[in-house]
VEXNULO-430434 format. One record per residue (C-alpha): x, y, z. Coordinates in steps of 0.5 Angstrom, whole numbers, padded with zeros to 4 digits, always signed. Example, Ala and Ser with C-alpha at 12.3 -4.5 7.8 and 13.67 -1.06 7.14 Angstrom:
<atoms>
+0025-0009+0016/+0027-0002+0014/
</atoms>
This chain:
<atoms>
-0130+0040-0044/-0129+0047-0042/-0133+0052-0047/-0130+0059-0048/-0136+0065-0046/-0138+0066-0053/-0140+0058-0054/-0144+0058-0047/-0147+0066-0048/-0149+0063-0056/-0152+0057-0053/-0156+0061-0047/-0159+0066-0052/-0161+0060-0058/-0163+0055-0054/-0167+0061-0050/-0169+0063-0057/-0170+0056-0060/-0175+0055-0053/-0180+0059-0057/-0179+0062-0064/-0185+0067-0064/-0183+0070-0058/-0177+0077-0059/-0172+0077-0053/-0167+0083-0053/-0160+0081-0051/-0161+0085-0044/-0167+0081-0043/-0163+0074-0044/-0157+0078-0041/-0160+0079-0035/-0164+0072-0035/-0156+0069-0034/-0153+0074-0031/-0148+0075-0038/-0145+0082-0040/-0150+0085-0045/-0144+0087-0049/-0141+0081-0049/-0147+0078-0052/-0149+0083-0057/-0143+0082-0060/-0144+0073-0060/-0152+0075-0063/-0150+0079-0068/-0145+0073-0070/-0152+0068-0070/-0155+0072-0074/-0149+0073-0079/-0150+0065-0079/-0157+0065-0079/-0159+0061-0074/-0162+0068-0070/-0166+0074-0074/-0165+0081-0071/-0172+0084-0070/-0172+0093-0072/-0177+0097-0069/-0181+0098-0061/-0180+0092-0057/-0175+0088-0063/-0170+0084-0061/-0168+0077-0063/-0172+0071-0065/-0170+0063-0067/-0168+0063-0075/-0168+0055-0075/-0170+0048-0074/-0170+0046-0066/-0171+0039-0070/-0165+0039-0075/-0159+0045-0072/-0155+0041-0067/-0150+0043-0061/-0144+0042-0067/-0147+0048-0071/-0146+0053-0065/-0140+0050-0063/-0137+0049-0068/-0139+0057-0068/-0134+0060-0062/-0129+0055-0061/-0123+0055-0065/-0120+0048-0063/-0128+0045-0066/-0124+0043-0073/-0119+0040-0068/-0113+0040-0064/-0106+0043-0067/-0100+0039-0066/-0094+0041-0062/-0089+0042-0068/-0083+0040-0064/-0086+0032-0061/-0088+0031-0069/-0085+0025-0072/-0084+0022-0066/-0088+0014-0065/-0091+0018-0058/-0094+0025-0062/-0096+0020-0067/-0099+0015-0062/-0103+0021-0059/-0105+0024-0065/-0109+0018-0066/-0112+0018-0060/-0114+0026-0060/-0116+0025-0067/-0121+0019-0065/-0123+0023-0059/-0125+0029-0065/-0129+0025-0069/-0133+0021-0062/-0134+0028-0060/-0136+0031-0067/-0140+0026-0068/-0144+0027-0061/-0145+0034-0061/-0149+0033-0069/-0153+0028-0066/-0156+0033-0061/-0161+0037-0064/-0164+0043-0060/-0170+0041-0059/-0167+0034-0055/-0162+0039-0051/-0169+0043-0049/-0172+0037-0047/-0167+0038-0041/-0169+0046-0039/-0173+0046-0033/-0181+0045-0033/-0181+0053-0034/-0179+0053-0040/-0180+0045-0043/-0188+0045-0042/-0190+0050-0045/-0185+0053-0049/-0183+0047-0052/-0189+0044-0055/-0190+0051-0059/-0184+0049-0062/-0187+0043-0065/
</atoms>
């Protein structure tokens, strides 16, 4: 599955986030950290917080701080987010009707559903149990 860059920009800054909730990171810190456009990114963070998955934090030395549960916001609640075929694929309107589309439309609707499912079962907290040890040890244990 390919993930356009406001997917994979939104799951660096929450999962970065979500690492550590008491701690503040401005979108250059995290953009610099992957190497991102700090444009693009602000633009993905201000659509977090409208989300509540992130709060924005005013004042010297604010930022973004995690806004959830690493045990109950799941990979879906993000994706779902930023990518515009999350709710499904569009049928091709001139193959509707036919035994073939029908058949595939199945299939790929089958497929939605096992992939849906998956991305909600994977909560934050066990993505980050894949981080590096730099970010796992003690980082996640803070989150806890």
């Amino acid at each position: 599955m390919r993930l356009q860059k406001s997917t994979q920009f939104a799951l660096y800054a929450v999962l970065e986030l979500a690492a550590d909730p008491e701690r503040q990171l401005s979108t250059a810190d995290i953009a610099a950290r992957y190497g991102i456009s700090a444009h693009h990114l602000a633009k993905v963070m201000r659509r977090l917080v409208r989300a509540g998955l992130i709060q924005s934090v005013r004042g010297v030395g604010g930022g973004y701080r995690f806004s959830g549960n690493v045990r109950r916001v799941t990979l879906w609640d993000v994706m779902e987010l930023f990518e515009p075929d999350a709710q499904g694929v569009e049928d091709d309107e001139a193959a509707i009707g036919t035994p073939i589309s029908q058949a595939l439309d199945n299939v790929r609707a089958e497929i939605d559903d096992l992939t849906r499912a998956t991305m909600q079962s994977i909560t934050l907290k066990s993505l980050l149990k894949f981080a590096p040890k730099e970010i796992d040890d003690e980082l996640l244990l803070r989150s806890i």
